[in-house]
C-alpha positions as CSV (number, residue, x, y, z in Angstrom):
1,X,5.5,9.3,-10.9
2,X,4.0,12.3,-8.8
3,X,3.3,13.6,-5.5
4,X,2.8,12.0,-2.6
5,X,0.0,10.1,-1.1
6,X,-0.9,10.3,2.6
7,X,-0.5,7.8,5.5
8,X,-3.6,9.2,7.1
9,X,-1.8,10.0,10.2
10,X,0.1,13.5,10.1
11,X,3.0,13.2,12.5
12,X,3.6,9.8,9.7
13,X,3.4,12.1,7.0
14,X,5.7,14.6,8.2
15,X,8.1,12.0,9.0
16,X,7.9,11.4,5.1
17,X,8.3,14.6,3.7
18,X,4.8,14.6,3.0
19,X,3.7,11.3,2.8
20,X,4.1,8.2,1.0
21,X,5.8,9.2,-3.1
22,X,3.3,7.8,-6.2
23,X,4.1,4.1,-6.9
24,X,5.5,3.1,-3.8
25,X,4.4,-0.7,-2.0
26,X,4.6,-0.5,1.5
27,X,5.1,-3.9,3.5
28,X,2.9,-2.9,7.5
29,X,5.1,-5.8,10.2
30,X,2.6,-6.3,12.8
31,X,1.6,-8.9,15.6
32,X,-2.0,-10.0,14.7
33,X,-3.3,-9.1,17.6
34,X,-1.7,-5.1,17.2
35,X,-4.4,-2.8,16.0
36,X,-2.7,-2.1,12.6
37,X,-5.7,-2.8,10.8
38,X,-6.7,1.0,12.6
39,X,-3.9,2.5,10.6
40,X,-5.4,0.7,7.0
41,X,-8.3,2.2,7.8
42,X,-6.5,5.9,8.8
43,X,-4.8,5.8,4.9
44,X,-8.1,4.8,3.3
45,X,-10.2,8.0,4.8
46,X,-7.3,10.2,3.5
47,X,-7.5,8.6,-0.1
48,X,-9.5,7.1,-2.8
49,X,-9.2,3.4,-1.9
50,X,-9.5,0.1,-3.1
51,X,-9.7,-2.3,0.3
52,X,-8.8,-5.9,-0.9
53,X,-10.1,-8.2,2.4
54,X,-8.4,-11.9,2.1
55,X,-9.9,-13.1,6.0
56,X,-12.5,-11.1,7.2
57,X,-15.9,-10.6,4.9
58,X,-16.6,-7.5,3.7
59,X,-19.2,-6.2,5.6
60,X,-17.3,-5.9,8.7
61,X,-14.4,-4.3,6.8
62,X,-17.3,-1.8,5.2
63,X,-18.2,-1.2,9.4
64,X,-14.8,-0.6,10.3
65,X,-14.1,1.8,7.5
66,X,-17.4,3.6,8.2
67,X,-16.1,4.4,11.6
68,X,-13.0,5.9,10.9
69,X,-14.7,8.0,8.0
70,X,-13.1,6.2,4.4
71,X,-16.6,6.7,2.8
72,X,-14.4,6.9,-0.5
73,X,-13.6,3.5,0.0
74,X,-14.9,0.3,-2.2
75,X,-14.0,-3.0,-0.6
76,X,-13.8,-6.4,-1.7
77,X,-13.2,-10.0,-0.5
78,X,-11.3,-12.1,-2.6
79,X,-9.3,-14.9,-1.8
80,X,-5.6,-15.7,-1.9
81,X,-5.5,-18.2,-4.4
82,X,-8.3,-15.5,-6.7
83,X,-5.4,-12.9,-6.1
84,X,-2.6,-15.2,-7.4
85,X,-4.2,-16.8,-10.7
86,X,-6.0,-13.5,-12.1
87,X,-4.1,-10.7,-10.2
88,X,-5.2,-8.0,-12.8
89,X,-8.6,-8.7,-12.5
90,X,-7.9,-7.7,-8.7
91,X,-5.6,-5.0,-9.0
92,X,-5.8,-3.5,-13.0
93,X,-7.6,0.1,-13.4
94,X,-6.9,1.7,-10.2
95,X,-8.0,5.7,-10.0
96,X,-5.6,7.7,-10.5
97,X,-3.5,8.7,-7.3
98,X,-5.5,5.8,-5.0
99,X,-4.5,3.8,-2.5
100,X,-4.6,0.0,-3.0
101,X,-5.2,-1.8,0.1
102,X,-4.5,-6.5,1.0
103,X,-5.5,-7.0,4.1
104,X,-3.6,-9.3,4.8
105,X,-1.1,-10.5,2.1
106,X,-0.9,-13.4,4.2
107,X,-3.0,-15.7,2.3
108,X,-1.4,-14.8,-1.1
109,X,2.0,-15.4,0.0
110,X,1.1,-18.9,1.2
111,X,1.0,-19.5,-2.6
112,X,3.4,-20.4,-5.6
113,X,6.6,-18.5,-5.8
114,X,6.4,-17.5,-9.3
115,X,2.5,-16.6,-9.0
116,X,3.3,-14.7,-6.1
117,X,6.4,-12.9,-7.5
118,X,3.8,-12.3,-10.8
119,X,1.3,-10.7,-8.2
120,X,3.8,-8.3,-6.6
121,X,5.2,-7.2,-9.9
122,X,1.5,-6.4,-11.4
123,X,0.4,-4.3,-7.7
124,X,3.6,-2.7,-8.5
125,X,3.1,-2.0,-12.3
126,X,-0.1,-0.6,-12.0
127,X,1.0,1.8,-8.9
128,X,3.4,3.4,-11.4
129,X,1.4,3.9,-14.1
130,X,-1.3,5.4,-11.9
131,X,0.8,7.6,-9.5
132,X,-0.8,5.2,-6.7
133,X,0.7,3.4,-3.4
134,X,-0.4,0.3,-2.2
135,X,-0.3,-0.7,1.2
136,X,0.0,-4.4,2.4
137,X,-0.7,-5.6,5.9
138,X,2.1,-8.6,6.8
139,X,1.2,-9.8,9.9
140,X,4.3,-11.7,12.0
141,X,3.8,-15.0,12.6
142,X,6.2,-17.9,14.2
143,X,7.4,-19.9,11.9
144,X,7.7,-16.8,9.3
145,X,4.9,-16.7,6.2
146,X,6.5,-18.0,3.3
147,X,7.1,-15.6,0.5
148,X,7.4,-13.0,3.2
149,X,11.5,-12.4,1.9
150,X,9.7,-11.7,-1.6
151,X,7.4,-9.2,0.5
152,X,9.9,-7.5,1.9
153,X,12.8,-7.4,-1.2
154,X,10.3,-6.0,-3.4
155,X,8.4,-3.4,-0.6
156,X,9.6,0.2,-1.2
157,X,8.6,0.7,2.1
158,X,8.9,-1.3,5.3
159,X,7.0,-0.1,8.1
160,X,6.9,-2.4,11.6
161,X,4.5,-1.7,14.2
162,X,5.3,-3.4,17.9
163,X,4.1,-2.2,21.9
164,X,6.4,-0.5,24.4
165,X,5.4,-1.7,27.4
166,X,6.4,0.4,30.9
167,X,4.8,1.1,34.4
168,X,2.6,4.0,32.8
169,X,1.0,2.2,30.5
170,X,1.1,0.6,26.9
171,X,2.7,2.3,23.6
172,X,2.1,1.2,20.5
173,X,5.0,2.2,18.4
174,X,5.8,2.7,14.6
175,X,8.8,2.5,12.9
176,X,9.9,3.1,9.5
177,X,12.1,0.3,8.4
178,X,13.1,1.2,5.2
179,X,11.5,4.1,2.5
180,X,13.9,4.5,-0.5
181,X,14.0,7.7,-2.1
182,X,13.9,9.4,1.1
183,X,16.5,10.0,4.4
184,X,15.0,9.6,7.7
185,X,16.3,10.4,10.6
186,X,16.8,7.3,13.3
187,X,13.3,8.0,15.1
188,X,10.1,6.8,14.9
189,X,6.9,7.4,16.2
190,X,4.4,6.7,19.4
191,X,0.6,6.4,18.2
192,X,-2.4,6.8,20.3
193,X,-6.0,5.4,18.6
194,X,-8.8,7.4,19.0
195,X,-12.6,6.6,18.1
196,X,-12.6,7.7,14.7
197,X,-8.7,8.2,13.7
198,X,-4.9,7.9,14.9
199,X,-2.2,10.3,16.2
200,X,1.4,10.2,16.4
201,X,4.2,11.7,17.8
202,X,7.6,11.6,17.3
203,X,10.4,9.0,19.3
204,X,13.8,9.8,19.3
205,X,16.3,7.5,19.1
């Protein structure tokens, strides 16, 4: 595997050393009502992208995108259950250093353990033998999704998005759980959303 891919957001990919390294499965922690589908859209404009929709149709995905500038972006509604009994019709002949995108992976791991552990391992086949990174948005939810542990033992990369909240306002924050092969340092970072993209800026502590 080679190179890096990036997160869309630069103060994320410095944080990386660069980005997000070929072949990697990132697991996005989120309240569903956080704006983390802003930062799936951020990654897509910065890569060739495959946008796998499991909720919302595709056409207001297609707007979304549009907006944040991922013109290089083909999307595609499919449902959970389609994702778990022909996965490599879904997932098989990725470009070459894309980005792979399940928004959310919630409805798949609802599923069968074994179909969904046979999912997983195909997403994370195909990354390595394309240099690619897929990125999966896991919304929290109370009780916990099932399969989520399978989510999370087999993500290279854990990210968890939550809100600061203090006197001068609200602060959407992003941390970086886990990302093996690299060493971060204990920080993370603050995010502001703009019209058309995301910045971030480093949290100590």
């Amino acid at each position: 595997m080679t190179g890096r891919r990036s997160t869309g957001v630069a103060a994320l990919d410095s944080l990386l050393d660069g980005g997000v390294p070929a072949g990697g499965l990132v697991a996005l922690l989120a309240e569903p009502s956080s704006p983390a589908e802003r930062l799936l859209y951020a990654a897509s404009a910065a890569n060739t992208t495959r946008y796998l929709t499991t909720l919302r149709p595709a056409a207001e995905v297609r707007d979304g995108l549009d907006a944040h500038g991922a013109a290089d972006t083909t999307v595609a509604a499919v449902s959970g259950d389609d994702l778990l009994s022909s996965p490599t019709e879904h997932v098989a002949a990725l470009d070459r250093g894309s980005l792979l995108v399940v928004d959310p992976v919630t409805e798949a791991e609802q599923g069968g353990r074994e179909s969904y552990r046979d999912l997983l391992e195909t997403v994370k086949r195909e990354l390595r033998a394309t240099d690619g990174v897929c990125l999966c948005y896991c919304p929290q939810t109370t009780p916990p999704t099932l399969r989520r542990d399978l989510t999370l033992g087999l993500a290279d990369h854990v990210w968890s998005l939550s809100t600061a909240y203090a006197p001068t306002g609200v602060t959407p924050r992003l941390w970086v759980r886990r990302a093996r092969g690299l060493s971060l340092p204990a920080a993370g970072l603050g995010l502001r959303f703009g019209a058309s993209g995301v910045e971030g800026y480093r949290l100590d502590g």
